[in-house]
Each structure stands twice: as structure tokens, then as C-alpha cells.
MIMI-967587 format. One record per residue (C-alpha): residue number from 1; x, y, z. Coordinates in nm, 3 decimals, always signed. Last residue first. Example, Ala and Ser with C-alpha at 12.3 -4.5 7.8 and 13.67 -1.06 7.14 Angstrom:
residues 2
PT seq x y z
PT 2 +1.367 -0.106 +0.714 $
PT 1 +1.230 -0.450 +0.780 $
//
This chain:
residues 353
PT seq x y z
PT 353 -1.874 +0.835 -5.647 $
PT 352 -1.948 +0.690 -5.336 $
PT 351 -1.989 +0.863 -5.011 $
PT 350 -1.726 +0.748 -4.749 $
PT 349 -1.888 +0.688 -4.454 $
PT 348 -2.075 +0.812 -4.153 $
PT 347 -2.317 +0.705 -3.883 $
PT 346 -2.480 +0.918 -3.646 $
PT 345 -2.707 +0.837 -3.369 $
PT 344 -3.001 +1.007 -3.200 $
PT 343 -3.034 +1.349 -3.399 $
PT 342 -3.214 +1.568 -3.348 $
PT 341 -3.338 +1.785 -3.671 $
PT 340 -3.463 +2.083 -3.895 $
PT 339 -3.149 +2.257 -3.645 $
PT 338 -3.204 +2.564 -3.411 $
PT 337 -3.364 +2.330 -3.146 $
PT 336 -3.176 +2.098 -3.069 $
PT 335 -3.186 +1.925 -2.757 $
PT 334 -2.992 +1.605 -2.858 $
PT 333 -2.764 +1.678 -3.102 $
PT 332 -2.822 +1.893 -3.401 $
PT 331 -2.869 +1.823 -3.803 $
PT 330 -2.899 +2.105 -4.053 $
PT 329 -3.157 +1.961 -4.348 $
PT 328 -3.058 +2.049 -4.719 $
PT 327 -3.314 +1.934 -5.019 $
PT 326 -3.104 +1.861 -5.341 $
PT 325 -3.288 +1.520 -5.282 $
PT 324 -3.088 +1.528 -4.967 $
PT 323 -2.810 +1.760 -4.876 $
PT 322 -2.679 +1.720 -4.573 $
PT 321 -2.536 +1.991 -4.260 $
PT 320 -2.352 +1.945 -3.955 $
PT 319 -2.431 +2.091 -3.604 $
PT 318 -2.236 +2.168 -3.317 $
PT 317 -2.225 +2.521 -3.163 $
PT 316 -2.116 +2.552 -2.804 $
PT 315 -1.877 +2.804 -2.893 $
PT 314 -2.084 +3.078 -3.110 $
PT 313 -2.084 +3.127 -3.487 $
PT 312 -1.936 +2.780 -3.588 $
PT 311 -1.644 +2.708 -3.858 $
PT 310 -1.371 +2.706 -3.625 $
PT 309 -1.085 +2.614 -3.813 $
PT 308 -0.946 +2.427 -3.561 $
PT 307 -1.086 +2.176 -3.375 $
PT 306 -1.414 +2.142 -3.105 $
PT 305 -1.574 +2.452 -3.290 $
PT 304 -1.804 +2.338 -3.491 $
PT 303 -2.028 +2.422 -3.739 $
PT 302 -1.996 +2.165 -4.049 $
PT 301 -2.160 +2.178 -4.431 $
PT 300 -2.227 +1.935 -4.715 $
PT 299 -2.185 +1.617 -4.542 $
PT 298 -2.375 +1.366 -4.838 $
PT 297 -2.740 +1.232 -4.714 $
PT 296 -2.868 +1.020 -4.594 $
PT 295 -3.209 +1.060 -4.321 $
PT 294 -3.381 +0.772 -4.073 $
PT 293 -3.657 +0.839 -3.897 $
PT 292 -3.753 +0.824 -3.497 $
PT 291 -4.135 +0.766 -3.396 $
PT 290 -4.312 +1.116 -3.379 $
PT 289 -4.335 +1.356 -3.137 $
PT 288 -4.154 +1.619 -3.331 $
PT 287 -4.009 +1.910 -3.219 $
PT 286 -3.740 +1.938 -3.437 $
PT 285 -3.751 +1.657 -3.673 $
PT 284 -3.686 +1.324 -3.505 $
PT 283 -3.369 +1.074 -3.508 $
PT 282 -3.127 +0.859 -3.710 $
PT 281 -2.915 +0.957 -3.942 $
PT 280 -2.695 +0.872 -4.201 $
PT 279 -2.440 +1.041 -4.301 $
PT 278 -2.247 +1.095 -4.642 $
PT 277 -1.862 +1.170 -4.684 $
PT 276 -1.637 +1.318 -4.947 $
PT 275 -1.289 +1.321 -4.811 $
PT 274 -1.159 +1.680 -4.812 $
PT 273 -0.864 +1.644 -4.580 $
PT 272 -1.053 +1.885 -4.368 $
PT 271 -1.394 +1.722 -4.430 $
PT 270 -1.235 +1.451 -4.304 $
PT 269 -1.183 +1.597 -4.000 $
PT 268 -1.466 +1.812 -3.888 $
PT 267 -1.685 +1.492 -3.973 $
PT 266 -1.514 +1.322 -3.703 $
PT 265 -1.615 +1.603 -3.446 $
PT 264 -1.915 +1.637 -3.542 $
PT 263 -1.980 +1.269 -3.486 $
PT 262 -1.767 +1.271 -3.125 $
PT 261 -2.025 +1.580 -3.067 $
PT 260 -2.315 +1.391 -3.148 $
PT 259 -2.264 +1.088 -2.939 $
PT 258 -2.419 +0.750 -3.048 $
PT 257 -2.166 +0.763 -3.309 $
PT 256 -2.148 +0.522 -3.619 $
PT 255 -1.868 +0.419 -3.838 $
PT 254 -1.738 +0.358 -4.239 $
PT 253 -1.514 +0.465 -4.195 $
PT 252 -1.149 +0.467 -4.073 $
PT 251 -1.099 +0.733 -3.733 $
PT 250 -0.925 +1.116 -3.867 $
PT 249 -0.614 +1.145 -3.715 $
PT 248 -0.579 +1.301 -3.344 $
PT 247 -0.524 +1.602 -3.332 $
PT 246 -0.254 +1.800 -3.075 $
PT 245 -0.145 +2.129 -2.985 $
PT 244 -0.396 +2.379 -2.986 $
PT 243 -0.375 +2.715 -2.777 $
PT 242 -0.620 +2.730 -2.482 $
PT 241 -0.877 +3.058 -2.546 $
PT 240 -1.131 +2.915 -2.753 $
PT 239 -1.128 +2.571 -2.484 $
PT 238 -1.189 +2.773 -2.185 $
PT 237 -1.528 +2.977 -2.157 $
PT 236 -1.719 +2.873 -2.429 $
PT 235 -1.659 +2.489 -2.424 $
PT 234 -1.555 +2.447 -2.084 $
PT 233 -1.862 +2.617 -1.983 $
PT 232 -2.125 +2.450 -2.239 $
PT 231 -1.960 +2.099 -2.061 $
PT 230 -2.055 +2.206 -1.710 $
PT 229 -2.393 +2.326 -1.801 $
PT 228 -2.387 +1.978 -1.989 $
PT 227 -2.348 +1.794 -1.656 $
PT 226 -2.637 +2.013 -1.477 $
PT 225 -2.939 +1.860 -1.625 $
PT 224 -2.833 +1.518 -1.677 $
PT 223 -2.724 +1.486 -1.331 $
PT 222 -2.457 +1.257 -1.147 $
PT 221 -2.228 +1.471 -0.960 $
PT 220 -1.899 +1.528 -0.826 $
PT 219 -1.793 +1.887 -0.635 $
PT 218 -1.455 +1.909 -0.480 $
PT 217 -1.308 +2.077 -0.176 $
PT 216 -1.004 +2.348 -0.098 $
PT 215 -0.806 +2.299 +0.217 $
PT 214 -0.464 +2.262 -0.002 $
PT 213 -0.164 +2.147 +0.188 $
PT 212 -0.093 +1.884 -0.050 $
PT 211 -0.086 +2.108 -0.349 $
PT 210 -0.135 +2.076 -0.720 $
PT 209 -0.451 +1.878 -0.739 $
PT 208 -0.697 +2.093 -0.459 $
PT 207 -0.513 +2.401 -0.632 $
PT 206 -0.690 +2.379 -0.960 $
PT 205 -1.003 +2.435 -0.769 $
PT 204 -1.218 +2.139 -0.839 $
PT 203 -1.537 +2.016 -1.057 $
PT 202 -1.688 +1.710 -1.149 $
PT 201 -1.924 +1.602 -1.425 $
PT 200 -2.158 +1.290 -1.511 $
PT 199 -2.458 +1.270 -1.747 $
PT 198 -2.354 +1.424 -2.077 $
PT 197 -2.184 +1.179 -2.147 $
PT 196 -1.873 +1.202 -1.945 $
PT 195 -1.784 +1.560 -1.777 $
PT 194 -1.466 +1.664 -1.570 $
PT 193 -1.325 +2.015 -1.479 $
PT 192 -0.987 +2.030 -1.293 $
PT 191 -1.031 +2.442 -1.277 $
PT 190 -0.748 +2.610 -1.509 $
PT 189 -0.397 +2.765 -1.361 $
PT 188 -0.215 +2.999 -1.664 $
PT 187 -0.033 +2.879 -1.959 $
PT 186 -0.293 +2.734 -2.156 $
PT 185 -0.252 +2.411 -2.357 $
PT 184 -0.518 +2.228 -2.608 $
PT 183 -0.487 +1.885 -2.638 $
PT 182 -0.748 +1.632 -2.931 $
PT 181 -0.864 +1.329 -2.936 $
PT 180 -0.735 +1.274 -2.631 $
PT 179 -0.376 +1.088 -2.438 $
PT 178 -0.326 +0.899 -2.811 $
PT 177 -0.018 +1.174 -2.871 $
PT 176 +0.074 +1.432 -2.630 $
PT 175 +0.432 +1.330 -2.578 $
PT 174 +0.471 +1.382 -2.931 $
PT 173 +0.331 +1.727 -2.870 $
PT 172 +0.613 +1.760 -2.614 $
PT 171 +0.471 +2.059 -2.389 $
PT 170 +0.668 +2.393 -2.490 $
PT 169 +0.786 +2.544 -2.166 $
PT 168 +0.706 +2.884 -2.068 $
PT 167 +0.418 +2.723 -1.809 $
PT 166 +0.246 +2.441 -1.867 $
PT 165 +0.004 +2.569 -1.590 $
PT 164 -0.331 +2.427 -1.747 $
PT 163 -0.394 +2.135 -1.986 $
PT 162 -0.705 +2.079 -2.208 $
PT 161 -0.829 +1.751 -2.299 $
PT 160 -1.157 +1.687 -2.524 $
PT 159 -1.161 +1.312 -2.510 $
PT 158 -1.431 +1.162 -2.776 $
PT 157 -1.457 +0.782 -2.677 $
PT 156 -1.354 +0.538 -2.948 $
PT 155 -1.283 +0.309 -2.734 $
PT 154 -0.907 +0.348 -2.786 $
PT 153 -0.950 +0.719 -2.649 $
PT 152 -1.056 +0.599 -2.350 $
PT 151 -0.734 +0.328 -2.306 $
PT 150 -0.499 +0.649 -2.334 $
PT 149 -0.699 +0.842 -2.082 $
PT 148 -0.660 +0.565 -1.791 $
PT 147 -0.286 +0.574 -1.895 $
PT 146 -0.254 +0.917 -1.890 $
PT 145 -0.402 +0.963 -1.548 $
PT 144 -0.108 +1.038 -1.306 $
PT 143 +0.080 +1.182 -1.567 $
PT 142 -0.169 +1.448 -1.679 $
PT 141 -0.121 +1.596 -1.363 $
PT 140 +0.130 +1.816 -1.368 $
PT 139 -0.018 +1.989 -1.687 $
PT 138 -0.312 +2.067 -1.408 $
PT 137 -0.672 +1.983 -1.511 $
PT 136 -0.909 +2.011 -1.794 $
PT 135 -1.153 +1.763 -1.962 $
PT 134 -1.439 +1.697 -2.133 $
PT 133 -1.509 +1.367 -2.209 $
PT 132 -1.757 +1.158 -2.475 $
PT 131 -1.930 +0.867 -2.573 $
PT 130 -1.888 +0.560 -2.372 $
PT 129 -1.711 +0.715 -2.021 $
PT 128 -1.688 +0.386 -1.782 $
PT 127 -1.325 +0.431 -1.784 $
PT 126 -1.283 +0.812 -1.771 $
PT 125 -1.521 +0.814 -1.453 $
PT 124 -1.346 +0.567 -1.256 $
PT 123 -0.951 +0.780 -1.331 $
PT 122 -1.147 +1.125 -1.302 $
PT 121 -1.305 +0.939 -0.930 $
PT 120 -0.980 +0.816 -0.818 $
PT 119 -0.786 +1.161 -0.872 $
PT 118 -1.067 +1.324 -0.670 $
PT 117 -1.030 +1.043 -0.392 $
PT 116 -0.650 +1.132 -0.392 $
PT 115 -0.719 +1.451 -0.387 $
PT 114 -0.975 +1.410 -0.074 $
PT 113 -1.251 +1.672 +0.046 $
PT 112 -1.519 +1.538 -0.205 $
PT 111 -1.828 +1.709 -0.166 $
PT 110 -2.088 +1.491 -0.356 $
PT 109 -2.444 +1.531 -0.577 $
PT 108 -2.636 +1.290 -0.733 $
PT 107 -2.929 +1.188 -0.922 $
PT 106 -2.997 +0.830 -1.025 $
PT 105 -3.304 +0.806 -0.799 $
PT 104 -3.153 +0.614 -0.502 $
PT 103 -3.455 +0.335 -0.394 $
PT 102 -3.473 +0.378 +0.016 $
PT 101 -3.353 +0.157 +0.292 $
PT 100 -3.442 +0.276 +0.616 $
PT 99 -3.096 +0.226 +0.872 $
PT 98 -3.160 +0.318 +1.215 $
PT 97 -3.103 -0.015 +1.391 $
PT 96 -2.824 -0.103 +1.112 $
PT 95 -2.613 +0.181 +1.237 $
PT 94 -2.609 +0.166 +1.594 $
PT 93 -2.578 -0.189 +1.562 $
PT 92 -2.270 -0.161 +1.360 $
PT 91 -2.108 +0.110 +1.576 $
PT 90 -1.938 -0.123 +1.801 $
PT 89 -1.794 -0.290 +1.537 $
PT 88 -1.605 +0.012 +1.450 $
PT 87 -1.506 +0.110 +1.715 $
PT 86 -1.364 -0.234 +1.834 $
PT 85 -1.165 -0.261 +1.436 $
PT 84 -1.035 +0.121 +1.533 $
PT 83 -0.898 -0.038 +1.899 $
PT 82 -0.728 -0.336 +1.735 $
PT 81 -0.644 -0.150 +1.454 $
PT 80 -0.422 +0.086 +1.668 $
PT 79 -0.318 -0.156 +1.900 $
PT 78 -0.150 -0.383 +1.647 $
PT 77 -0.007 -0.061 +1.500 $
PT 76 +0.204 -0.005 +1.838 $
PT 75 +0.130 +0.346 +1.942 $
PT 74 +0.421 +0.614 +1.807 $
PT 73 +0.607 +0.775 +2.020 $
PT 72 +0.651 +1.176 +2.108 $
PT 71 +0.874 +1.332 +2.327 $
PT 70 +0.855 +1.641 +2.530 $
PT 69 +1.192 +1.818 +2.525 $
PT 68 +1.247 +1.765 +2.806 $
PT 67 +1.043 +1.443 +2.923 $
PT 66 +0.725 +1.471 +3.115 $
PT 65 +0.566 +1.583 +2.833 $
PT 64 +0.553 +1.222 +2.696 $
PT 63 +0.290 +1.230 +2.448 $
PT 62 +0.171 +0.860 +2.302 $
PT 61 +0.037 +0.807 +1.980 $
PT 60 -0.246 +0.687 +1.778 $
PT 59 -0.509 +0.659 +2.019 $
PT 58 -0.761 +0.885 +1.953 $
PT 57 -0.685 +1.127 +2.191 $
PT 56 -0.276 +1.104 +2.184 $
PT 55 -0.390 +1.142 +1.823 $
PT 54 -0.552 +1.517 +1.897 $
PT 53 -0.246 +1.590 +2.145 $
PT 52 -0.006 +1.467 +1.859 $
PT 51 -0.211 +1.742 +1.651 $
PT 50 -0.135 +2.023 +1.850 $
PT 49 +0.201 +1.977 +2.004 $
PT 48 +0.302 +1.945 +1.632 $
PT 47 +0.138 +2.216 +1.566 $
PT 46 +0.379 +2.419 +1.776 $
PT 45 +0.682 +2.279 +1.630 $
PT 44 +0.547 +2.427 +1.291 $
PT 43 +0.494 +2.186 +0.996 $
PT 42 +0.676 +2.066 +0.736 $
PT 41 +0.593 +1.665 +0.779 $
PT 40 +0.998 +1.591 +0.856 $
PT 39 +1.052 +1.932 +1.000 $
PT 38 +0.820 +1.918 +1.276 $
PT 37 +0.844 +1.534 +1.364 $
PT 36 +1.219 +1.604 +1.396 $
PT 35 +1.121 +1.921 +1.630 $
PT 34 +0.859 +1.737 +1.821 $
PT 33 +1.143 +1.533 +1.915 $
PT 32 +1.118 +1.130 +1.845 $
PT 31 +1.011 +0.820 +1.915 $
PT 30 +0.947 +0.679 +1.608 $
PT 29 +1.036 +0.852 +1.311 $
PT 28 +0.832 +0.668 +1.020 $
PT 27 +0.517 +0.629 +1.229 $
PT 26 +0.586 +1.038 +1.328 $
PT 25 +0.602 +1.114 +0.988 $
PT 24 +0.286 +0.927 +0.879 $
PT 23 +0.086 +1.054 +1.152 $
PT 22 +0.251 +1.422 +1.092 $
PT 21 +0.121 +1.415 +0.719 $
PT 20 -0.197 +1.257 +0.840 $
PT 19 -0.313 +1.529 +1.069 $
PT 18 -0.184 +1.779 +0.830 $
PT 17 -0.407 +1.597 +0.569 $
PT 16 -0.720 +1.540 +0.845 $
PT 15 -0.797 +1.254 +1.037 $
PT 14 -1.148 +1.101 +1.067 $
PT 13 -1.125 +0.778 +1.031 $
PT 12 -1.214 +0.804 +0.669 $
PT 11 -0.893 +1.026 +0.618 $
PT 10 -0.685 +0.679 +0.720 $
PT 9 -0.780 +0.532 +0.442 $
PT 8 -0.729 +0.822 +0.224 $
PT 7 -0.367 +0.813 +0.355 $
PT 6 -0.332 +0.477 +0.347 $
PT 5 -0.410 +0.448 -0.028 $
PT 4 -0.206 +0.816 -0.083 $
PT 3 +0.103 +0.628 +0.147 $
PT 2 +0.137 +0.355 -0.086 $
PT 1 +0.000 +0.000 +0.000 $
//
């Protein structure tokens, strides 16, 4: 077990991330001076005092002020789980006496106070992602992660990645290669923002990623009414402004897209290396009620503004359209309303000569 697994283990019990820090330093230690203890979890002498009082309490140490200097020891870990394992189960009946099970709706909403538990929930939520991902986070970051994002992108998912604080040096676009679809860069801090399909999303201060001693907290949630909120702002607010700095190649056709934007997105690029294509689509006119229908019809037009050129009058804008019968119908994703239709799924190919 690393220290970030025992660390969020230990968070559960209550401690907090200075708490820990000195825990963990004082484990490592011994029996030592409040000034060792100070300097190895970079803390003040005086907090020190502080928080081994606090573990004295809970058991995790003993504080032997009758020594000069005061000296602090570590509780045998046998004792430790011994006496957290006897909390626990003496909490069980507490628990299951009061306990009304109730069906969860779907819909939720979390504070997360860990980094380590934010880090775990991007990694979770970029592996069950089956359409699309917004992203942005710390440059520093990207490491941690890259692997989780690098087996996305071989779904097929549609990873929109931006990275923050890369400071005066130029990032390695090789380096950048099969992490998203495509990698913006901006030089100053962005929010960690995270949304998959439309449903999911989660938000942090930039700082709750890039430092330990960080207080800050995270928001995750489940809601298909307030993920795409979430997406429209990295979209308008963020992703015009980052520079661009990688593109994926253009995926082999013929294919279909249950996501809109991943369909736009497609059709952006070979209709940049000016490869005829048709769609086909499935879905409803605007405001229809009726069953879905099927349209083809060759790509004759693209506004988007996920890769560059932009071709789209305002950010958020993603709609594509086909010519049909010498007829032409603009297609949007779901909740369209400025488009002759919704689309449900996408597929495109090649259109034959």
C-alpha cells in the first residue's frame, strides 16, 4: 500500500491531511522530538504539540511531556487497529437499527474533500465514459491519469483535454499523442473540470490537485441537467482561449456515433482532408413527437468549434449539414432546437462516387 491508499484510508477515520502528514512522519520517526516530527511533515513545532495531542486522543500516539523536550512515540499498529476494528464494530448496531432503505433516484451530488479520492473518481469516470469527455486539469497531472486516458480514447470515446500551468515550456506534442482526441494548452492555472456523457461532471479548484496542503473541496455529480452546463462552460469559456497542440487522425469509416459531438467532431476531419462523406441519421424533426426516422445524405456543411478552423458562430455550436434530394436539413444533437433535426445516432462513410 502507498502512502495516498493509506492516507485516504486513514482520512475516513477522521484525520485530516496535516493530521496525516505528521501521523505518517511520526510512524516513520518513532520516538522522536517534536522538532524532527516538525521538519519531517513541514509543519510548525507548535502544531506538532497540537495534533499529537488530537492522536494522543484517539489513540495513535503517546505524548511524553514529562520528558524535556517532550517526546513523542508512536502506538504499536497492532493496538491501533485493534482499537479502530472495536469502534467500529461497536457502531454496527447503531447503524443497522436506524438504517431505512430507500430506492436512489440516479441523481447525485458529492463534496469530495480528498485529492487522492478526486484523482480516483477522473480515473473511474474516464473508464466507464462511452461517448464523450471533457476535460481540464493541471499539466502536472496528466501523468497520473494518462494511462486511464490512453485506453478511453481506444474506445472510441471523444476526449476533449485541455492542460493548465504548462508554463514557458513547450509541452512535447509527441508526448501528447493517443492521451485525447485532441490537447489544447494554456499557460495559466485552469479548474480540474470533468464531464462524461452528458450525465456525469466534477469540478475542483486547480489548487486541490497541485498542493498537499490545499483545504479546498470538490464537487462530483450525477445529473443530466447540470453535466452539460458544465460541458457549455468548458466549451465557451476555456477551450477558444487554450492554444492547440494536438489532433488526433481522422478514425477509418465507415462508423457510427451515439454521441453527437464525437460525430461532429469526425466529420470536422475529413472534411478537412476533403474526403467526401455521407451520413446517415437517425432521429426526429425538431419538435416532433413522432417515432424516430432515418435521413442520408452527403456532409455538405460543419459548425463546430471542437478543432481548428472554427467554422461555428458561437462556442457551443455543433451541427452538420446534408443535402438530400437537393433538399438540405442542418442536423443537431440532442436538444436541438435551431437545427430541422435531433439526432439520436450518427453514422458516416465514405460517399461513393
Amino acid at each position: 500500500m502507498d502512502d495516498d491508499d493509506l492516507a485516504e484510508l486513514l482520512e475516513r477515520f477522521g484525520l485530516s491531511e496535516k493530521e496525516i502528514d505528521t501521523y505518517l512522519a511520526i510512524l516513520e520517526h518513532g520516538e522522536s522530538k517534536a522538532s524532527t516530527i516538525s521538519d519531517a511533515a513541514d509543519v510548525s513545532k507548535r502544531y506538532v504539540y497540537s495534533i499529537s495531542e488530537e492522536l494522543e486522543k484517539r489513540g495513535f500516539v503517546e505524548v511524553d511531556d514529562h520528558s524535556v523536550p517532550t517526546v513523542i512515540r508512536p502506538v504499536d499498529p497492532d493496538e491501533v487497529v485493534d482499537r479502530l476494528t472495536s469502534s467500529v464494530e461497536r457502531i454496527e448496531p447503531g447503524i443497522r437499527s436506524r438504517y431505512t432503505r430507500t430506492e436512489r433516484t440516479g441523481e447525485q451530488f458529492e463534496v469530495i474533500k480528498s485529492r487522492q479520492t478526486v484523482l480516483k473518481r477522473i480515473e473511474s469516470l474516464l473508464a466507464n465514459a462511452e461517448n464523450e469527455v471533457t476535460l481540464s486539469l493541471p499539466a502536472a497531472v496528466l501523468p497520473q491519469i494518462r494511462s486511464t486516458l490512453e485506453e478511453t480514447v481506444d474506445r472510441g470515446v471523444l476526449v476533449l483535454l485541455l492542460l493548465g500551468a504548462t508554463g514557458d515550456e513547450d509541452q512535447d506534442i509527441a508526448s501528447l499523442a493517443g492521451t485525447a482526441s485532441t490537447v489544447r494548452t494554456w499557460d495559466a492555472l485552469v479548474p480540474t473540470m470533468l464531464t462524461v456523457d452528458r450525465l456525469h461532471g466534477l469540478l475542483a479548484p486547480s489548487q486541490m490537485l497541485t498542493s498537499s496542503q490545499s483545504d479546498t473541496r470538490a464537487i462530483a455529480l450525477s445529473q443530466e441537467q447540470l453535466a452539460p452546463v458544465l460541458a457549455g462552460s468548458f466549451l465557451a469559456n476555456y477551450w477558444p482561449t487554450a492554444e492547440e497542440r494536438y489532433v488526433t487522425a481522422p478514425s477509418e469509416l465507415p462508423r457510427t456515433y451515439e454521441g453527437f459531438r464525437n460525430a461532429v467532431f469526425q466529420i470536422a476531419l475529413h472534411r478537412a482532408t476533403d474526403t467526401p462523406i455521407e451520413a446517415t441519421v437517425v432521429g426526429s424533426p425538431v419538435g416532433s413527437t413522432d417515432e424516430p426516422v432515418e435521413l442520408t445524405g452527403e456532409v455538405v456543411d460543419v459548425r463546430q468549434s471542437l478543432v481548428r478552423p472554427v467554422t461555428s458562430t458561437v462556442p457551443i455550436e455543433n451541427a452538420f449539414t446534408i443535402e438530400v434530394d437537393d433538399d438540405r436539413y442542418t442536423v443537431g444533437g440532442s436538444g436541438a432546437f435551431l437545427e430541422d433535426f435531433e439526432a439520436e445516432s450518427v453514422t458516416i462513410r465514405p460517399l461513393e462516387s
